[in-house]
C-alpha positions in Angstrom: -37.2 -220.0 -104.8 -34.4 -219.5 -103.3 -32.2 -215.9 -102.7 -29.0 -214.6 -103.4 -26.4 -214.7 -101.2 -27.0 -212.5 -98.0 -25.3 -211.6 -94.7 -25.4 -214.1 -91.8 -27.1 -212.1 -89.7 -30.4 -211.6 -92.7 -30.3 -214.9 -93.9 -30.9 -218.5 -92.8 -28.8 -221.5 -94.2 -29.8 -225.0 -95.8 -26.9 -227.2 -94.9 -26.3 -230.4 -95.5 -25.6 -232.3 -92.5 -23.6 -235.6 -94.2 -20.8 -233.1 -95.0 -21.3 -229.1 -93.6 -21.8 -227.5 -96.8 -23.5 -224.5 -96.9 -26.4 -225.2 -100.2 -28.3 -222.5 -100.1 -29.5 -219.1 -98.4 -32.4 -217.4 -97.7 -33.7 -213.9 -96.5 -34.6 -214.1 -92.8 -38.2 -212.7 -92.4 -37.5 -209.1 -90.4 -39.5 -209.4 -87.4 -40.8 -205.6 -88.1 -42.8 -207.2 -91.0 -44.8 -210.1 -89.0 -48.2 -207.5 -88.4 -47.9 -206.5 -91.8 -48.0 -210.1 -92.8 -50.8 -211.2 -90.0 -52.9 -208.5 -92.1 -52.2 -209.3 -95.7 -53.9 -213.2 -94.0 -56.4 -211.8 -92.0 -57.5 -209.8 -95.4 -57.0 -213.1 -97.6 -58.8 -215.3 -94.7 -62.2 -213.5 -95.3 -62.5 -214.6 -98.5 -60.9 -218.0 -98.3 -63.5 -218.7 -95.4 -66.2 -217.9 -97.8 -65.2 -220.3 -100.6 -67.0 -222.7 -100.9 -65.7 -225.7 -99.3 -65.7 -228.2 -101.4 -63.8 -225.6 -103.6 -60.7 -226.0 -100.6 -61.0 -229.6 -100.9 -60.3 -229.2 -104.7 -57.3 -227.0 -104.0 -55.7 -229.6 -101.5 -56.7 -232.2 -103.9 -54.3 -230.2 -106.8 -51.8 -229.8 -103.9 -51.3 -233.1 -103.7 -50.7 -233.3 -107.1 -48.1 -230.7 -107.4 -46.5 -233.0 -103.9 -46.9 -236.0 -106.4 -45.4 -234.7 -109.4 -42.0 -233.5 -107.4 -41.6 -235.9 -105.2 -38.5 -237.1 -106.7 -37.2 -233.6 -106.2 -38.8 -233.4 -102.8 -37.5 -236.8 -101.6 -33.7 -235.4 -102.5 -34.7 -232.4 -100.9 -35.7 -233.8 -97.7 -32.2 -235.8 -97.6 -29.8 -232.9 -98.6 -31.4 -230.5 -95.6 -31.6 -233.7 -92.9 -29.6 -236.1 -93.8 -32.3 -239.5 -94.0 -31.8 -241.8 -96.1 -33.2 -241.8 -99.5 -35.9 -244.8 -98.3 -36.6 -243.0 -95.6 -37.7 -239.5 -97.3 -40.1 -241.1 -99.3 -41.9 -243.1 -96.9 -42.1 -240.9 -93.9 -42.0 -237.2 -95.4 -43.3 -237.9 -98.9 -45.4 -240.4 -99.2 -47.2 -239.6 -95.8 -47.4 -235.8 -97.1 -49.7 -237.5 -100.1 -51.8 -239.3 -97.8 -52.5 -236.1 -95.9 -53.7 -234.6 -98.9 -55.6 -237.4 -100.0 -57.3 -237.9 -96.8 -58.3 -234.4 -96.5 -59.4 -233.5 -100.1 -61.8 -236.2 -99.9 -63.0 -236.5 -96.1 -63.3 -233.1 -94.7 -66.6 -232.1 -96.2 -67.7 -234.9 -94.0 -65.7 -234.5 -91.1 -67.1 -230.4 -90.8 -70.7 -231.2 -91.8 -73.2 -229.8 -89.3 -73.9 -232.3 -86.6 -77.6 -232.0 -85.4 -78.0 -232.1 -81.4 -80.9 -233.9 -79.7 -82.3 -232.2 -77.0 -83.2 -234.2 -73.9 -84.7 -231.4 -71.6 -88.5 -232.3 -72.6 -88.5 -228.1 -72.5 -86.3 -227.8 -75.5 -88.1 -230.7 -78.1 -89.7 -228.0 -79.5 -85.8 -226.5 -80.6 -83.5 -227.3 -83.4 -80.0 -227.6 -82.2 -76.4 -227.8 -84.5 -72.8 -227.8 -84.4 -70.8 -225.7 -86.3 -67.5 -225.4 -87.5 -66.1 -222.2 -88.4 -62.4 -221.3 -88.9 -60.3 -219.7 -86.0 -58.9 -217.0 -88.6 -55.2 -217.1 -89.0 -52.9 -220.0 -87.4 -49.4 -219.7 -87.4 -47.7 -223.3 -87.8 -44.0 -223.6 -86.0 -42.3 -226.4 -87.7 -39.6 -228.7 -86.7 -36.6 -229.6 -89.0 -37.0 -233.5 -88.7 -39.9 -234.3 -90.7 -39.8 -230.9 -92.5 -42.6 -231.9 -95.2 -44.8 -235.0 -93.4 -45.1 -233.0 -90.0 -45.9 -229.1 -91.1 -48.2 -230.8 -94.4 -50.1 -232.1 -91.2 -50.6 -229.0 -89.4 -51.1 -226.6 -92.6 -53.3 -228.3 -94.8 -56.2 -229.1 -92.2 -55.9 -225.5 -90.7 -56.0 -224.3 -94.9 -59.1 -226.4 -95.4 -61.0 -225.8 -93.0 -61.2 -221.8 -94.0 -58.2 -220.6 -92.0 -55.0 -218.4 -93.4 -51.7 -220.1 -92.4 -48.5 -218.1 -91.5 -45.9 -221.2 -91.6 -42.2 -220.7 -90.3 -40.4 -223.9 -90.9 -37.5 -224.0 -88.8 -34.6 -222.7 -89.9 -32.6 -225.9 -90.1 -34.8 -227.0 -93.1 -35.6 -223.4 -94.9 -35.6 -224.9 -98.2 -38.1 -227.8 -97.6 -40.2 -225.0 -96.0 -40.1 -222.8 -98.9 -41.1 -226.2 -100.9 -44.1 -226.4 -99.2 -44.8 -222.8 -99.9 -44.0 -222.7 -103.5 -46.2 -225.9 -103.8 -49.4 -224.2 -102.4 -48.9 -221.5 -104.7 -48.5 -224.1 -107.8 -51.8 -225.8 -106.6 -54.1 -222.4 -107.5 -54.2 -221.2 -103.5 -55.0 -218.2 -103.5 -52.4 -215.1 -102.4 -51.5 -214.6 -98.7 -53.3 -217.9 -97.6 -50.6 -220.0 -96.6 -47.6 -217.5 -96.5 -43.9 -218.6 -95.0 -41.7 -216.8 -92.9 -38.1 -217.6 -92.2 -35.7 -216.9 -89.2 -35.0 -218.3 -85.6 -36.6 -218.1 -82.4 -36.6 -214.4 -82.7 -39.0 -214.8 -86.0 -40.8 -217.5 -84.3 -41.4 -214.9 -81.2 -42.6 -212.2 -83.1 -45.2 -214.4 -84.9 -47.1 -215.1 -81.9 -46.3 -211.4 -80.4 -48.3 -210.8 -83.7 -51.5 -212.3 -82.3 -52.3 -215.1 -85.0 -55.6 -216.6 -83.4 -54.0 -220.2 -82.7 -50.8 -221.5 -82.6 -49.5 -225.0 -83.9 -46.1 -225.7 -82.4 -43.8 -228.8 -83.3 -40.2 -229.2 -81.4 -38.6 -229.3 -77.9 -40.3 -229.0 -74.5 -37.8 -226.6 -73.6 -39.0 -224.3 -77.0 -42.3 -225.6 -76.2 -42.6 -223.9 -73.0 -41.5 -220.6 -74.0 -44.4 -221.0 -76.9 -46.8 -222.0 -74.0 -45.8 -219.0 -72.0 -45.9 -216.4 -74.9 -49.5 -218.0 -75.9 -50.9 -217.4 -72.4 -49.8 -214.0 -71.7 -52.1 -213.3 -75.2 -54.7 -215.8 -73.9 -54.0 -217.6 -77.6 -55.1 -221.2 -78.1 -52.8 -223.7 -79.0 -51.4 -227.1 -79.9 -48.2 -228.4 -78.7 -46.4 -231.8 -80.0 -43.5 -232.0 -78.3 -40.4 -234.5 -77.0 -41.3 -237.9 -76.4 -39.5 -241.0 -74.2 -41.2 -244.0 -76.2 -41.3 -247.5 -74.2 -41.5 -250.7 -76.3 -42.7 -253.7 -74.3 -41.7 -257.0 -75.1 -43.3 -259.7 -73.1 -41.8 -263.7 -72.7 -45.1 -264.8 -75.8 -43.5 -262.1 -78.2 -41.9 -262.9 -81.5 -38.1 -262.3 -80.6 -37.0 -261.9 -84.9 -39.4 -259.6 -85.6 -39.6 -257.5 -82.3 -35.8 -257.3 -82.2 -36.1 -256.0 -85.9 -38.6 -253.7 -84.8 -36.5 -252.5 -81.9 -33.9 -251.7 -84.2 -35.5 -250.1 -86.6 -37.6 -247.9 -84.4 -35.0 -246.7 -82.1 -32.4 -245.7 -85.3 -34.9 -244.4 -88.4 -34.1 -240.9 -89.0 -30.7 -241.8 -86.7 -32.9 -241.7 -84.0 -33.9 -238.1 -84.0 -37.7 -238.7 -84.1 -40.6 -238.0 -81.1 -41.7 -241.2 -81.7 -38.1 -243.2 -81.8 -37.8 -246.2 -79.1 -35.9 -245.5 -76.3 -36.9 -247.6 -73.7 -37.0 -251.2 -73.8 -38.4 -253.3 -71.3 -38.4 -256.9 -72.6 -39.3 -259.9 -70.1 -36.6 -261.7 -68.3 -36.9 -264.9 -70.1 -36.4 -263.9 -73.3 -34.2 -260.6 -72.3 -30.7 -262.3 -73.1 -31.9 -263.8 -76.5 -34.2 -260.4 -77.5 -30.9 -258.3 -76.6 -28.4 -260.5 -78.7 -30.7 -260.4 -81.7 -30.9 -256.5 -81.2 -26.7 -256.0 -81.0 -26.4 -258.1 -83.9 -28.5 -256.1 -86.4 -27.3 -252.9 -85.2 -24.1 -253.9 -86.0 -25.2 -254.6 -89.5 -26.4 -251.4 -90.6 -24.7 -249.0 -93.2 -23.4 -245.7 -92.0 -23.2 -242.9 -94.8 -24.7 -240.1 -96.4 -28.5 -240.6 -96.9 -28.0 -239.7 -100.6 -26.3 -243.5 -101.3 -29.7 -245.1 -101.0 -27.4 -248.3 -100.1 -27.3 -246.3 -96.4 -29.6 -247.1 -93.6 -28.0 -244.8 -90.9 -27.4 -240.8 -91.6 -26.3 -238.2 -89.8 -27.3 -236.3 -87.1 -28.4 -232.8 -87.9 -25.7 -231.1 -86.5 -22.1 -231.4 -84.3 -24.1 -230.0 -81.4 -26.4 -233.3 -81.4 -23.7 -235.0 -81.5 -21.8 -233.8 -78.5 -25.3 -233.8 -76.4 -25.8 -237.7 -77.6 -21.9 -238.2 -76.1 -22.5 -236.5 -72.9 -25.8 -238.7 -72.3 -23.9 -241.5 -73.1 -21.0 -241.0 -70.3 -23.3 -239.8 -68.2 -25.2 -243.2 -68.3 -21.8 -244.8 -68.0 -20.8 -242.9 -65.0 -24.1 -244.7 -63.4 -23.3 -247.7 -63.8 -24.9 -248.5 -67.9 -22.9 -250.2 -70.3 -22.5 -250.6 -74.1 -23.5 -253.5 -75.7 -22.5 -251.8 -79.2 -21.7 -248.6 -80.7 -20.9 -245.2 -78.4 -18.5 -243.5 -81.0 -18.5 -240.5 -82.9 -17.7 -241.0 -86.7 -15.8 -238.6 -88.0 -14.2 -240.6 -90.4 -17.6 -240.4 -92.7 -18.3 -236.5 -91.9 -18.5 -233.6 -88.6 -22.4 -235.6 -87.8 -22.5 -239.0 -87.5 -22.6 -241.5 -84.7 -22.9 -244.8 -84.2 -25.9 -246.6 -83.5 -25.4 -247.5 -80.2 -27.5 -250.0 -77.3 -27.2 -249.7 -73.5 -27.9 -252.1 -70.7 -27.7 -252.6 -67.1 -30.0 -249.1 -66.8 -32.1 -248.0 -64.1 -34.7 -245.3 -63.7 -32.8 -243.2 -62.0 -30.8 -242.2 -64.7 -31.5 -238.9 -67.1 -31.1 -241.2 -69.7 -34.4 -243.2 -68.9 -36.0 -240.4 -68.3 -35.5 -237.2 -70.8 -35.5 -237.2 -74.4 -32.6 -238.6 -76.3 -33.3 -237.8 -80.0 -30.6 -239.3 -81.2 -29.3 -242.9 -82.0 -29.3 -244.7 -78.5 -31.6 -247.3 -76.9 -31.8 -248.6 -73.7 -32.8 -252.2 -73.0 -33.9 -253.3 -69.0 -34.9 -256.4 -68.5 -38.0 -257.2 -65.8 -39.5 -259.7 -64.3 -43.0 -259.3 -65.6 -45.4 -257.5 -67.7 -46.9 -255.6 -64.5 -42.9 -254.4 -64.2 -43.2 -253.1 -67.6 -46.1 -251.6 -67.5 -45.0 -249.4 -64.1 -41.3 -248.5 -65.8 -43.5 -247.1 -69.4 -46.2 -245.1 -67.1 -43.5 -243.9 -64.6 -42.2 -241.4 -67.1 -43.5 -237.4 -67.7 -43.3 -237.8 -71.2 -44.2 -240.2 -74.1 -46.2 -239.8 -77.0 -46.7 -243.2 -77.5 -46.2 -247.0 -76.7 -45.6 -250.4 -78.3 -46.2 -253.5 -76.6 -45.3 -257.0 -78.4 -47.4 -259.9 -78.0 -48.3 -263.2 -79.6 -52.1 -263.0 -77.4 -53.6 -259.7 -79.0 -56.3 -259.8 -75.9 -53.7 -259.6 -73.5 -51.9 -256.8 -75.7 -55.0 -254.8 -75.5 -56.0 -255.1 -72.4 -51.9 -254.2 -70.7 -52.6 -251.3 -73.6 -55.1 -249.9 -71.0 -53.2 -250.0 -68.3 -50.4 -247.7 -69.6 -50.9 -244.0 -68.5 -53.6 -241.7 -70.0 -51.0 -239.2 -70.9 -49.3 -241.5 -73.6 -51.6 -240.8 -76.9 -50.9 -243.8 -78.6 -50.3 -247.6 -78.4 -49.6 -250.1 -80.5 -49.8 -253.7 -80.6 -46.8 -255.2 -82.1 -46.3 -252.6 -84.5 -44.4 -249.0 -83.5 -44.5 -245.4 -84.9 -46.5 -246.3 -87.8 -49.6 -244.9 -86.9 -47.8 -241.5 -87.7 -48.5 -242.7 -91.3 -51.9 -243.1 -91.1 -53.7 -239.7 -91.5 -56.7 -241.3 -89.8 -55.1 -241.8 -86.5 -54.2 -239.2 -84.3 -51.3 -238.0 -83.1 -50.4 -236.1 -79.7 -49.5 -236.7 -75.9 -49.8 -235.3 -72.4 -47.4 -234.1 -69.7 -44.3 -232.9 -71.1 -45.0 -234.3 -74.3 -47.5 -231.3 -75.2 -51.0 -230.8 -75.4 -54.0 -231.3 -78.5 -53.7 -233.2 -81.3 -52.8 -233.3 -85.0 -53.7 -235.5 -87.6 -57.3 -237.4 -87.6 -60.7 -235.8 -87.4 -59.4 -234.4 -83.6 -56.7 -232.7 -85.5 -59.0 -230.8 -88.1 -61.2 -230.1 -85.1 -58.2 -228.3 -83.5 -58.4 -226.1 -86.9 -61.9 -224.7 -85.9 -64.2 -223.2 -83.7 -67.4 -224.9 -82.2 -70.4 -222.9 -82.8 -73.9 -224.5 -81.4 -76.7 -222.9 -83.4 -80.3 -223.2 -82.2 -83.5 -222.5 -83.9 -87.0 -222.2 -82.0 -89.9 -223.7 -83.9 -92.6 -221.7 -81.9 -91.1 -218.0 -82.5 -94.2 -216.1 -81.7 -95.1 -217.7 -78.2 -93.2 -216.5 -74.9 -90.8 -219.0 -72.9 -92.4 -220.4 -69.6 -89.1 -219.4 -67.9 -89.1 -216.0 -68.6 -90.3 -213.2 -66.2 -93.5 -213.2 -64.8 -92.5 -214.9 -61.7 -95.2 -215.8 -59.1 -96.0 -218.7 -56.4 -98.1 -220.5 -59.0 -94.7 -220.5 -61.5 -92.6 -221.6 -58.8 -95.1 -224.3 -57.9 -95.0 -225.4 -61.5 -91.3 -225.3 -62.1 -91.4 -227.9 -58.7 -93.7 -230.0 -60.7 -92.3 -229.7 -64.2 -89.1 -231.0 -62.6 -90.5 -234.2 -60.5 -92.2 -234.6 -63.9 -88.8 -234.8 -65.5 -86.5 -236.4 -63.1 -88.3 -238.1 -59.9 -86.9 -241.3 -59.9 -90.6 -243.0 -59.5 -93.0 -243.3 -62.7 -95.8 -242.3 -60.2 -94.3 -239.0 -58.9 -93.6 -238.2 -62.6 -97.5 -238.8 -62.9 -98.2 -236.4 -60.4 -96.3 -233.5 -61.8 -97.2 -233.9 -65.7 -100.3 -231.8 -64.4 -97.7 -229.1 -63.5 -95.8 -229.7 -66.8 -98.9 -229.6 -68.2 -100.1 -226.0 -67.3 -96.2 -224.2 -68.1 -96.8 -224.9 -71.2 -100.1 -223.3 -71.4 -99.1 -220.1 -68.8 -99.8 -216.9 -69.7 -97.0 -213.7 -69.3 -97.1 -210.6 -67.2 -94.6 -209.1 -68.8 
C-alpha cells in the first residue's frame, strides 16, 4: 500500500495534523500517465457495464464487508491523516461509509429498473415508452480531505454500480485513506482498472479532466470549484459540484434552549469545525437569545482539546497551520467591525502547530465577511432577532448554504418557515442538524456558490447515468398519419384531430372525433 520514500516533488505526504509528522509517502501520479489510465477504464468500463447488475450489487455488497472487517484500522486511519476524534471517525466516515454500501447493494436494482412512460397524446396509445439508465462511461471523483472515506464512498460506489469505471484522486492531504479505499475495492473481487486512484495536487487533478473522463464529481472549495467548473465547460463535460457551505441554525423563542444549545455546539465544532455542513450562523430569537447564548459559552468551554487519537478528546486539530492563520485573520477581521468574543479566539500551540480554540462571536452583522463566506474552521456566530421572519431573511440572504436547521417545539410551524428559506439551500432540518449526511437515503447538495447536483439518494445514483427513453411501436407495418403525403384534406384533419384532443368544450371534441376518426384510417402517397 504504501511506497518508499520518494522526492518531494514525486510524492505526496500523509501527515498527521495533531503533531506534523510526516507518516507516510506516496508516488504522485505523473500527469503524462492520466490518458493512459482513462484508457485502461474505458477498456475495463465495457465489460463492467455488461455485468450483470445484480452481479455489481454483489461486489458492493463484499465491499462493504471488506469496510466492516477494517474499520478499526480505518477509523485510526481516518484520525492519524485528519486529526478527528476517534468517536468521530467512526460515526461520520465509517460507519456512514457502511451504510452507503448497504443502501446501494441492496436498493439499486430498484432504483435503475426501467420506468414505463404513459403516453397521453391519444396519437401515441398505440406506443410503448421506457426509461433507461445507462452508465456515462468513466467519472473521475475529486475528493476532499475532510471526510476522506464517508464523502468519496458516496461519490464512487453509486458511479461503480451503476456500470461506470471510476478514476478517484483523493486529495492529497489524505493519500492514505484514499489508497484505503482503493485497496478495499480490489479486496472486494472488483475487477482491474474499475475504480483506479491517482495521487497528486491540483496539477493531477487538472490533467484528469484535460483527460476527458465523461463526468466529473468534485468535492472542496468554491474557489477549486470554479476552476473545475471552468475546465469542465471548455470540454462541454458534465458534472457535479458540492462545494463550501455558510449553514444558519434557527432558534425560535418555543425551542428547547438545553438541547438546541447542545446542538449548536456540537454542530459548529465536530470535525473542529472544518465541515460544509458545520453551523455558522446563529440566529436565535431575542427572548431566549441571552439564555440560548450563555448555555452555548458554557459548553464550549467544557470541551477537551487534544489529539483525536485519546478518544477522551472532543476537539482536534485543524488540518494544517495555514487554517489556522486564515481562522485568526477572520477572527480580527470580525473584531475590527465591531464583533466580540464571548469565548475562545486563541491559537494552541501548547498542544501542537494546529489547534485552536473553539471559539463563539456576538454582536455580528451581515456586513461582515464573516457572516457571509465560509469559515471551515471552529467559529460560530450568534445574532440575536426580533423574530422568526428576521431569521428567515438573515439564512436566505446569503450565496451559499447547503443546508438549514430551524428549532421548534411546533413541528407545523417548523415546516412551514422550512419553506420559506431559499430554494438554493438543499436541505433543512427540523430540530436536528447535519445528520441527514448520514442517511444514504437523503440527498445531499446546494445551489449558488454552494455547487450544483447532487450526491447521495436516488438523485445521486441518477447523477451516475444517462437517461435513455426507448420506444416501441405496436403497429410496425402501418405508416404514421403525420408522415408525408401532405394535402388540404391532411391539414383539415390535423385541425380536427387537435380540437378533438384539446378544445376545451366536450362538444367541439364531438365534432372533430370524425376528423380523428379518418387519420387513422388515411391512406399515403408516398
Amino acid at each position: 500500500m504504501m511506497a518508499s520514500p520518494t522526492p518531494a516533488h514525486s510524492s505526496v505526504q500523509s501527515t498527521d495534523p495533531a503533531t506534523g509528522e510526516i507518516v507516510a509517502r506516496f508516488d504522485a501520479t505523473p500527469v503524462s500517465d492520466l490518458n493512459g489510465i482513462l484508457q485502461q477504464a474505458r477498456r475495463a468500463q465495457g465489460a463492467w457495464a455488461a455485468t450483470p447488475l445484480l452481479s455489481r450489487c454483489e461486489l458492493v455488497r463484499k465491499l462493504g464487508d471488506v469496510l466492516y472487517a477494517r474499520r478499526d484500522e480505518f477509523a485510526q486511519l481516518v484520525t492519524r491523516e485528519t486529526g478527528k476524534p476517534a468517536v468521530e471517525a467512526v460515526f461520520a466516515d465509517v460507519l456512514i461509509s457502511l451504510e452507503t454500501a448497504r443502501y446501494y447493494a441492496r436498493e439499486a436494482p430498484r432504483l435503475l429498473a426501467d420506468e414505463h412512460v404513459a403516453h397521453q397524446n391519444l396519437a401515441a396509445k398505440v406506443k410503448t415508452g421506457r426509461l433507461r439508465y445507462l452508465p456515462f462511461g468513466v467519472i473521475a471523483v475529486i475528493g476532499p480531505w475532510n471526510y476522506p472515506l464517508a464523502i468519496p464512498l458516496g461519490q464512487v460506489i453509486p458511479a461503480a454500480v451503476a456500470g461506470n469505471a471510476v478514476v478517484f484522486k483523493p486529495s492529497e492531504l489524505a493519500p492514505a485513506c484514499g489508497q484505503a479505499i482503493a485497496d478495499c475495492f480490489r479486496d472486494a473481487g472488483f475487477p482491474s482498472h474499475v475504480v483506479q486512484i491517482v495521487h497528486g495536487g491540483p496539477a493531477v487533478g487538472a490533467a484528469l479532466i484535460e483527460a476527458r473522463p465523461d463526468k466529473v464529481v468534485f468535492t472542496g472549495s468554491t474557489a477549486a470549484g470554479r476552476q473545475v467548473a471552468e475546465a469542465c465547460a471548455r470540454r462541454l463535460i458534465p458534472s457535479v459540484l458540492e462545494l463550501g457551505g455558510k449553514d444558519a441554525m434557527l432558534v425560535l423563542a418555543d425551542a428547547g434552549i438545553e438541547a438546541a444549545s447542545s446542538a449548536a455546539v456540537w454542530g459548529a465544532f465536530t470535525n473542529c469545525g472544518q465541515a460544509c455542513l458545520s453551523i455558522e450562523r446563529i440566529f436565535v430569537e431575542q427572548v431566549i437569545a441571552e439564555e440560548f447564548t450563555r448555555r452555548c459559552v458554557a459548553k464550549a468551554n467544557r470541551l477537551r482539546l487534544g489529539p483525536g487519537s485519546d478518544p477522551d478528546n472532543e476537539i482536534g486539530p485543524m488540518i494544517h497551520g495555514q487554517s489556522v492563520s486564515r481562522i485568526e485573520a477572520q477572527v480580527q477581521a470580525a473584531l475590527a467591525a465591531g464583533a466580540r468574543i464571548l469565548t475562545g479566539g486563541n491559537r494552541r500551540p501548547d498542544l501542537g502547530p494546529c489547534y485552536f480554540e473553539p471559539t463563539i462571536l456576538s454582536g455580528v452583522h451581515q456586513g461582515m465577511p464573516l457572516m457571509r463566506e465560509p469559515i471551515f474552521g471552529p467559529v460560530v456566530a450568534i445574532q440575536s432577532v426580533a423574530s422568526a421572519d428576521e431569521a428567515i431573511a438573515l439564512t436566505s440572504d446569503c450565496e451559499y448554504g447547503l443546508s438549514a436547521s430551524i428549532w421548534t417545539a411546533d413541528g407545523d410551524r417548523g415546516r412551514q418557515l422550512a419553506q420559506r428559506i431559499r430554494p438554493g439551500i438543499g436541505a433543512v432540518m427540523v430540530n436536528d442538524l447535519a445528520s441527514y449526511f448520514g442517511m444514504p437515503e437523503a440527498p445531499h447538495g446546494g445551489g449558488g456558490l454552494s455547487g450544483w447536483g447532487r450526491t447521495h439518494s436516488r438523485l445521486g445514483l441518477l447523477e451516475m447515468v444517462q437517461v435513455r427513453y426507448l420506444d416501441e411501436d405496436w403497429l410496425p407495418r402501418r405508416p404514421k398519419t403525420w408522415w408525408f403525403g401532405y394535402d388540404r384534406a391532411l391539414a383539415e384533419v390535423a385541425g380536427r384531430f387537435v380540437e378533438f384532443s384539446h378544445a376545451p368544450q366536450w362538444r367541439k371534441r364531438w365534432r372533430g372525433a370524425a376528423g380523428a376518426t379518418r387519420a387513422l384510417f388515411r391512406g399515403h402517397r408516398i
